[in-house]
C-alpha positions as CSV (number, residue, x, y, z in Angstrom):
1,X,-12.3,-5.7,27.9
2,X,-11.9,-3.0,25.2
3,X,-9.3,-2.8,22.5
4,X,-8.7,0.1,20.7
5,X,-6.6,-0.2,17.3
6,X,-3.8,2.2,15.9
7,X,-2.8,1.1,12.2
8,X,0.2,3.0,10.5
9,X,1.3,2.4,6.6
10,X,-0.2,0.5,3.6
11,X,-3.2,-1.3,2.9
12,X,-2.0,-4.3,3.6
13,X,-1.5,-3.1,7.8
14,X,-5.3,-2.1,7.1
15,X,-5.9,-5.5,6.2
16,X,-4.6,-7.1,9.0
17,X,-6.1,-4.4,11.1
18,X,-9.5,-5.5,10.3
19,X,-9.0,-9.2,10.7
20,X,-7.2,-8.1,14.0
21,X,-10.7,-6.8,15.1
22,X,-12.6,-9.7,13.7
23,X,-10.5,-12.2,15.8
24,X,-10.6,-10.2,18.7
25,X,-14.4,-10.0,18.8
26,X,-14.5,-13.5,18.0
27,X,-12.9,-13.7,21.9
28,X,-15.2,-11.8,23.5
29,X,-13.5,-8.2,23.1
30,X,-14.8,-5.1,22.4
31,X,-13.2,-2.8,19.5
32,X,-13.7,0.8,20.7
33,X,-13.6,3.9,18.5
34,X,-12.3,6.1,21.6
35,X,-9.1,6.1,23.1
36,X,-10.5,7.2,26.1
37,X,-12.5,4.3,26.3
38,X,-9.9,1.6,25.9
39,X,-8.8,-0.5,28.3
40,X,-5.5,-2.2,26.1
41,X,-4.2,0.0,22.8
42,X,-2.8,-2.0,19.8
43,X,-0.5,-1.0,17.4
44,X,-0.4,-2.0,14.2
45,X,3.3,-0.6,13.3
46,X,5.5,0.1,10.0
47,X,8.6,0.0,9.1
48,X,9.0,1.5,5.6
49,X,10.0,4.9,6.8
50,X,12.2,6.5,9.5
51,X,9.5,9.3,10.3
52,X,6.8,6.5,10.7
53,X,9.0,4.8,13.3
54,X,9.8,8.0,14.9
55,X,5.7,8.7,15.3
56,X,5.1,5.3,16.5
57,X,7.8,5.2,18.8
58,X,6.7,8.7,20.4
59,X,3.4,7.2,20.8
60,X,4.8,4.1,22.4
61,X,6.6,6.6,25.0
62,X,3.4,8.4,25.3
63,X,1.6,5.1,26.4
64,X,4.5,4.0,28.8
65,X,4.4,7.3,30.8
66,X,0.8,7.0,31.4
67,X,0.8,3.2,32.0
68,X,-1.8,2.0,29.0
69,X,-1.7,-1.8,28.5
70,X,-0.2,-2.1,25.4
71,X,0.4,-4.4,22.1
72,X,2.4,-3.7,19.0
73,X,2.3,-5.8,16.2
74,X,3.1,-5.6,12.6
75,X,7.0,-4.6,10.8
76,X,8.2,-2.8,12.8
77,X,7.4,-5.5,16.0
78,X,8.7,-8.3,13.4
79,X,12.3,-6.2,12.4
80,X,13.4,-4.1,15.2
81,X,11.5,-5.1,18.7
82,X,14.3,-4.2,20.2
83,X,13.3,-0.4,19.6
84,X,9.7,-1.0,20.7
85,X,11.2,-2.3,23.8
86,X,12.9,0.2,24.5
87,X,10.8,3.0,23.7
88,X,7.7,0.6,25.7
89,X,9.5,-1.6,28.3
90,X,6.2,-3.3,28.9
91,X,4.8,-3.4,26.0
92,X,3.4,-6.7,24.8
93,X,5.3,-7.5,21.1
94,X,3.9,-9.8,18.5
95,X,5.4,-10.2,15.1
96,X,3.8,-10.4,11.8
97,X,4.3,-14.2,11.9
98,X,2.4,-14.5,14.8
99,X,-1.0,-13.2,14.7
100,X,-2.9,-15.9,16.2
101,X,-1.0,-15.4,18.9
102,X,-2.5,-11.6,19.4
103,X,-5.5,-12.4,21.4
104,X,-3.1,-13.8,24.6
105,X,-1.1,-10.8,24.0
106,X,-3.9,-8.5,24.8
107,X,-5.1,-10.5,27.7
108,X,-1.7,-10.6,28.9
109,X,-1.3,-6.8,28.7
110,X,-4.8,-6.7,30.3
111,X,-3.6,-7.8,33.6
112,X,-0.4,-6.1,33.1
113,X,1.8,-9.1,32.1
114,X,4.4,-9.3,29.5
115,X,4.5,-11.3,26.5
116,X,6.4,-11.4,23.2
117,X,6.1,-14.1,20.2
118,X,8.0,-13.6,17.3
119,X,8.2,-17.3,15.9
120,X,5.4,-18.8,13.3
121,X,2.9,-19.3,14.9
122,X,0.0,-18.9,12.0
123,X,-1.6,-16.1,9.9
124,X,-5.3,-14.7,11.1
125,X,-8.2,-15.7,8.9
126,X,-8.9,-13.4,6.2
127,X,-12.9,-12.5,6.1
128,X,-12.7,-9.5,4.0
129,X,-14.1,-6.4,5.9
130,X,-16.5,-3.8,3.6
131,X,-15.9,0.3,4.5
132,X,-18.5,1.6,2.6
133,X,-18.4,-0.2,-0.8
134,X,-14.6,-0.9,-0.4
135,X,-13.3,-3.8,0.3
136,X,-9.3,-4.5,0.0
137,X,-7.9,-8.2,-0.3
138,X,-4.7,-9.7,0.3
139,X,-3.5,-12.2,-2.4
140,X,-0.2,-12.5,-1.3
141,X,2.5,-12.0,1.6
142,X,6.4,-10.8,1.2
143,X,8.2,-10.8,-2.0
144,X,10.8,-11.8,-4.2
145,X,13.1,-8.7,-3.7
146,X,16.0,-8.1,-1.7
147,X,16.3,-4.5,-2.1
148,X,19.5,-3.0,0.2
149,X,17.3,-0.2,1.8
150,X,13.9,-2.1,2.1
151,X,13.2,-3.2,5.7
152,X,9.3,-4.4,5.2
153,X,11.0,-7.8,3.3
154,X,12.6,-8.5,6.8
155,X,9.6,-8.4,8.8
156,X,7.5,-9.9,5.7
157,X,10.0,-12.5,4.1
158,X,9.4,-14.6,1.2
159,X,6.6,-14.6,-0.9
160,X,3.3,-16.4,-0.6
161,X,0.7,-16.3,-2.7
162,X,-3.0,-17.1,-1.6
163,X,-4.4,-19.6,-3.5
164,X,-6.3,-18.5,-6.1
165,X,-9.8,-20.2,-5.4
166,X,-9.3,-18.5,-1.7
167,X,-9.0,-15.0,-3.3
168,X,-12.2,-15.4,-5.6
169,X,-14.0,-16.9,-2.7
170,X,-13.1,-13.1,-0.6
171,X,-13.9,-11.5,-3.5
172,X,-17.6,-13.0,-3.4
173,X,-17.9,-12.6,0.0
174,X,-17.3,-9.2,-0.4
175,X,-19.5,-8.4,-2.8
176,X,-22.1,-10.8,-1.2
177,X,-21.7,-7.9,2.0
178,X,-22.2,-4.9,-0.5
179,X,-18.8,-3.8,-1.8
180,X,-18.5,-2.7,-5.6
181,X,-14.9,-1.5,-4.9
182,X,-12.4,-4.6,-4.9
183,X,-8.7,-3.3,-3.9
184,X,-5.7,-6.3,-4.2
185,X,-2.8,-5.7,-2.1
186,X,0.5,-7.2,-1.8
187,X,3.9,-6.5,-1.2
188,X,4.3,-6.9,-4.9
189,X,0.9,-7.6,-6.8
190,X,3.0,-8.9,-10.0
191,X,4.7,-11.4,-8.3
192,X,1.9,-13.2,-7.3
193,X,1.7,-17.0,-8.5
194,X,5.2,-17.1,-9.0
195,X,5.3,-19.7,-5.8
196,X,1.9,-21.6,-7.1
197,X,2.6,-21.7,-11.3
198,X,-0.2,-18.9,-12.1
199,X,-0.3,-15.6,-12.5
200,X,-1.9,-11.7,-11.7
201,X,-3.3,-12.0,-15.3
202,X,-5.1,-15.7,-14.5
203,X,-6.6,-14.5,-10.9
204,X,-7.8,-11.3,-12.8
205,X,-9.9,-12.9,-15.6
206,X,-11.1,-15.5,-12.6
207,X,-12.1,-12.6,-10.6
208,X,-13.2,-10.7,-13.9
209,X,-15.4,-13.6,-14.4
210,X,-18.0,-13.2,-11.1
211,X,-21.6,-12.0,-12.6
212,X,-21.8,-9.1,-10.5
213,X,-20.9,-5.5,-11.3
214,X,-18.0,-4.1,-9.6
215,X,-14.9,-2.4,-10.3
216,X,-11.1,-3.8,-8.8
217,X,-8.2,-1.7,-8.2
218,X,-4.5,-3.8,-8.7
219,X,-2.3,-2.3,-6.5
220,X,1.7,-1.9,-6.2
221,X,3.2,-4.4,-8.8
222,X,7.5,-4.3,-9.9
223,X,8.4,-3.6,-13.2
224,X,10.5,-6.7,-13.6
225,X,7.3,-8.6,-12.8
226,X,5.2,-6.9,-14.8
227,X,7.0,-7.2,-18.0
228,X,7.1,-11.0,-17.8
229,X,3.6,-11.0,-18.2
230,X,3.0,-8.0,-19.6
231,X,0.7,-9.2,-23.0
232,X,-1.6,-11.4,-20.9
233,X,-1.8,-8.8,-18.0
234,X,-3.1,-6.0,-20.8
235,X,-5.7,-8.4,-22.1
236,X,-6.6,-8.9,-18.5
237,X,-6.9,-5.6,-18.0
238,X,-9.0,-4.9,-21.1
239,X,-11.9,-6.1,-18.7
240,X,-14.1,-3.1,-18.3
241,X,-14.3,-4.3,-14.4
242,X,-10.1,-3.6,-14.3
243,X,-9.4,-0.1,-13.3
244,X,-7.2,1.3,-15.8
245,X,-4.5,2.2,-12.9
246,X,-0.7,1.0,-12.5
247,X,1.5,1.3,-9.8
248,X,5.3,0.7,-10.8
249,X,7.9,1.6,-8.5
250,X,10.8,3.2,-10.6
251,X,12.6,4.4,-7.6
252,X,15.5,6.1,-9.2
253,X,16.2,6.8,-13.3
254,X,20.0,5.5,-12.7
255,X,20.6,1.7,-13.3
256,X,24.0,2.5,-11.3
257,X,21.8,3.4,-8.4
258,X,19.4,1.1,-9.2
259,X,22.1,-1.8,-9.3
260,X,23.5,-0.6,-5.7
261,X,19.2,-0.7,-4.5
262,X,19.6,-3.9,-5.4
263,X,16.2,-3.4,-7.6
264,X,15.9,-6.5,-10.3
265,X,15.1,-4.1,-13.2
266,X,16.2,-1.0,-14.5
267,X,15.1,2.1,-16.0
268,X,14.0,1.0,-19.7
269,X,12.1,-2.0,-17.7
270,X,10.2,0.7,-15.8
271,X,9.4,2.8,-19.4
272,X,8.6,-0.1,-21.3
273,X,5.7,-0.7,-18.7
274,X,4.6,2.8,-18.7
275,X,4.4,2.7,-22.4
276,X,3.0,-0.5,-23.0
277,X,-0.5,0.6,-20.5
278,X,-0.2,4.3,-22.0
279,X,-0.2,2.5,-25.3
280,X,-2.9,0.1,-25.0
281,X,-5.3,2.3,-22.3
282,X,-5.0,5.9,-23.5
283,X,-6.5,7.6,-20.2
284,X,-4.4,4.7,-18.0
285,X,-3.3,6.1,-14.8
286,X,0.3,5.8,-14.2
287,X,1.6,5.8,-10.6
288,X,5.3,5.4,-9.3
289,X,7.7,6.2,-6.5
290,X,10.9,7.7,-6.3
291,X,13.5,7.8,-3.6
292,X,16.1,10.6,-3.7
293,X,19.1,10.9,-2.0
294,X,20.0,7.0,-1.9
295,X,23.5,7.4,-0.4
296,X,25.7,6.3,-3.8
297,X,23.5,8.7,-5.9
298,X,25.1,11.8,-7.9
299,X,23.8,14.7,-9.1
300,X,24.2,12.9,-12.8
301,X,22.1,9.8,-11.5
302,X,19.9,12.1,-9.8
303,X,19.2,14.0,-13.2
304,X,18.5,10.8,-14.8
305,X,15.7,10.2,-13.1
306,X,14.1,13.4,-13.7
307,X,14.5,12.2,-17.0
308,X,13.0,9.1,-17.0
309,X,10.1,10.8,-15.0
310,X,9.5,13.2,-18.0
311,X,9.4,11.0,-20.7
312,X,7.5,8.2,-18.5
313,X,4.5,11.2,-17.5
314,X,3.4,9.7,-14.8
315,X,0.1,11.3,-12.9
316,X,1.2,10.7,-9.6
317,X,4.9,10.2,-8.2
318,X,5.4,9.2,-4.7
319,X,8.4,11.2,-3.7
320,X,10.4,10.1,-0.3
321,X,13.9,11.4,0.7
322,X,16.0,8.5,1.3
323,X,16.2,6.9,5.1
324,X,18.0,4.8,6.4
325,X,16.5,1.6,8.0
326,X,18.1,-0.8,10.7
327,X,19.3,-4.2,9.4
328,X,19.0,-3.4,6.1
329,X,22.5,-3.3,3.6
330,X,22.4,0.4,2.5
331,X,22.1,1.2,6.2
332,X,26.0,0.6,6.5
333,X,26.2,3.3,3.5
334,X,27.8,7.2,4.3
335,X,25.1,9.5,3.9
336,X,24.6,12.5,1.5
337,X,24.6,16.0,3.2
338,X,21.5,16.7,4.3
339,X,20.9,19.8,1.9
340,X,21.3,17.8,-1.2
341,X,18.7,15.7,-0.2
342,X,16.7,18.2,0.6
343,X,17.3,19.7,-3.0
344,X,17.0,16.6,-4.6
345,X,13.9,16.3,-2.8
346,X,12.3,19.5,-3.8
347,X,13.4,19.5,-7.4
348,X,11.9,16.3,-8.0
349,X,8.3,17.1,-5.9
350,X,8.3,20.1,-8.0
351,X,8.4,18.3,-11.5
352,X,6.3,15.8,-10.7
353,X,3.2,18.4,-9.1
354,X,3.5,20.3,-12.0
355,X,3.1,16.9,-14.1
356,X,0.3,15.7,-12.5
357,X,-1.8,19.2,-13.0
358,X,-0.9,19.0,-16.3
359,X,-1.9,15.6,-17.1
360,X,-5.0,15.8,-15.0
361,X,-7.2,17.4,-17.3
362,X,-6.5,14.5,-20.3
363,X,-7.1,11.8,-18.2
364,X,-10.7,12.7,-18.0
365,X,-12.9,11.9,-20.3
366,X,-16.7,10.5,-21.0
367,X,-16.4,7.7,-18.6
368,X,-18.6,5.9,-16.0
369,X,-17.1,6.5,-12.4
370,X,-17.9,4.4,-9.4
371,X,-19.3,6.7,-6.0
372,X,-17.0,5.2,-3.6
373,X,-17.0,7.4,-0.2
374,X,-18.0,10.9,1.2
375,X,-15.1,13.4,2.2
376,X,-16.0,16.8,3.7
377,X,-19.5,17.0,2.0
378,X,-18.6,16.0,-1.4
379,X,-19.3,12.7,-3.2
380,X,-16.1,11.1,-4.4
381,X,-16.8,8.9,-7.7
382,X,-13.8,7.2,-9.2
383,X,-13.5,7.1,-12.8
384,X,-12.4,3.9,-15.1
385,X,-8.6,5.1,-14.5
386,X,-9.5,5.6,-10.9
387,X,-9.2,9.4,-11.0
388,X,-11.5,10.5,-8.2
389,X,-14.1,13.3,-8.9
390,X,-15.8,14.7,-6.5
391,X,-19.6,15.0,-6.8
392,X,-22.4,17.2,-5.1
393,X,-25.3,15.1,-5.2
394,X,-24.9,10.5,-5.5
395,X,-25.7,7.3,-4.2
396,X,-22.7,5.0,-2.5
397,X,-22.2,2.3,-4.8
398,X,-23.8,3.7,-7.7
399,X,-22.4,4.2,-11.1
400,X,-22.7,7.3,-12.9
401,X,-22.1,9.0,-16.0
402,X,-19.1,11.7,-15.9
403,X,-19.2,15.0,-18.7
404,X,-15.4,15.8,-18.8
405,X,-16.1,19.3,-18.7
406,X,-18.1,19.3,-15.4
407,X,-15.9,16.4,-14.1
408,X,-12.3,19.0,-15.5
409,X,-14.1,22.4,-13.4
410,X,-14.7,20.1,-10.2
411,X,-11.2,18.8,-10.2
412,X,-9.9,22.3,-10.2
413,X,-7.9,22.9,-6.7
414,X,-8.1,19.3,-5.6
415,X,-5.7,16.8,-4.6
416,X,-5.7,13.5,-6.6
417,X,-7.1,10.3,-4.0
């Protein structure tokens, strides 16, 4: 039998994607790389974003009306199977709570049977997978959060953190199999150890500690989190091995909207952090998120987080127009006029472009970046803040010297990775 694999949304989906495939191949299955040549297609869905689910469910509807066996799994096939099922009425459904169960699904879809598990029924093992010299590790699942418009905490619940000696013991297998790059992934990466008395800061300076050379990326982490470890997480990532790169959502520069997000920290949380790495790690990398258009925001709220964005500076600003998700309390919210999103939308994209050109060229300087991957005949190195650069001529996996004026001419006309 052969499997082909669709995963939509974060690096955490990719995760599970790859230890999909290693479990599946551990049955006997083949993982094909064609469509064409599949025999059962699995989804890996998400549920962060109303024009995700609308592409995954006009895929599922795709698959239906040409009769492919088929298995969705991940938020969206936790939250809202009922949409799945209707979009796929014989699509197989497993839920993120469930992926042992994954293998019978595809069988079952196979000879055209059909089979749902959303219960706990166990996690997959995690043996980190290596794309190139990447490899990205889960240290924890769901979160502490309740936001009102956030539908991946309902298909992820609580948190749980991976023991620690299990995340060092991926990390060396990972490097054991070649990688250099080390990504962490979580729903919230400063969270983690809250349910197990440690902390981000400990597993970094165990990780830290390995005696190999290799770089590790720490990805999305809340500002409330953040700040109640803040001086050990600095120290921690003082570690020449510890990209220089943060990812803090702010989400909106109004503690009113804020408050009605549901969000556990506000606006001066969100600068304090931003000052505290631009303080102590000059070149630091500073990425965020913002939603506009949240259904109780104002045009005054809306301006206060264009404010917060200018003084904060940061490099890159995910911008998404607020949508609303099923099961989730701002869904019962009246929403604003489309246009004002839409402005709100633009204004804010607008800033934040014009930011990031402009804080592009002082973030590079004489550093020593990390060849990570090869995109449309160029060399991609990342440098200590995890700016990419792209390079002519390099070796995966090697580290090289970067002149700022060669790396600042390169940059010119391309999009930051």
């Amino acid at each position: 039998m052969k499997a082909f694999i669709e995963t939509y949304g974060c690096a955490f989906n990719r995760v599970d994607s790859d230890s999909i495939v290693q479990a599946l191949q551990r049955e006997g299955t083949e993982i094909t790389t064609s469509q064409s040549d599949a025999e059962v297609i699995i989804i890996n869905s998400c549920g962060v974003k109303n024009a995700t689910e609308s592409r995954i469910l006009h895929r599922l509807r795709q698959l239906a009306k040409k009769r492919v066996p088929t298995v969705v799994t991940g938020c969206l096939a936790q939250a809202t199977p009922e949409r799945i099922s209707k979009a796929n009425p014989v699509a197989c459904i497993v839920g993120t709570y469930s992926q042992t169960a994954l293998a019978k699904a595809v069988r079952a879809a196979f000879k055209g049977k059909q089979f749902r598990s959303l219960a706990i029924e166990g996690f997959l093992p995690r043996v980190p997978a290596v794309h190139g010299v990447t490899a990205t590790i889960q240290i924890a699942r769901g979160c502490l959060g309740s936001c009102s418009f956030c539908q991946t905490r309902l298909a992820r619940g609580r948190l749980e953190s991976i023991p620690p000696k299990q995340v060092v013991q991926q990390c060396e297998t990972a490097l054991a199999k070649g990688a250099k790059e080390i990504h962490l992934t979580a729903q919230d990466t400063a969270g983690y150890g809250l349910d197990c008395n440690t902390t981000l800061a400990e597993l970094l300076n165990a990780m830290t500690a390995l005696p190999v050379k290799f770089r590790v990326r720490v990805g999305m982490a809340n500002p409330e989190h953040i700040l109640r470890i803040l001086p050990e997480l600095l120290d921690a990532f003082d570690n020449p091995k510890i990209y220089k790169f943060v990812h803090a959502p702010l989400q909106s520069g109004s503690n009113i909207v804020l408050k009605a997000m549901n969000r556990n920290h506000s606006a001066e949380d969100f600068l304090q952090v931003a000052s505290a790495f631009h303080n102590r790690f000059k070149e630091c990398t500073i990425v965020t998120d913002a939603i506009t258009g949240f259904p109780t925001e104002t045009e005054d709220d809306f301006n206060q987080t264009l404010k917060v964005i200018k003084k904060a500076a940061p490099d890159v600003v995910n911008v998404s127009r607020y949508s609303p998700r099923p099961n989730t309390a701002a869904a019962a919210l009246k929403l604003l006029p489309d246009e004002v999103v839409s402005e709100r939308t633009r204004r804010c994209a607008a800033l934040c472009n014009k930011m990031s050109l402009r804080n592009r060229k002082k973030k590079i300087t004489r550093q020593t970046a990390l060849v990570t991957q090869r995109i449309n005949g160029n060399w991609i190195a990342h440098l200590e803040n995890y700016y990419p650069i792209p390079l002519k001529k390099a070796t995966l996996g090697e580290f090289v010297k970067i002149c700022p004026a060669t790396a600042a001419d390169a940059l010119e006309g391309s999009e930051f990775a």
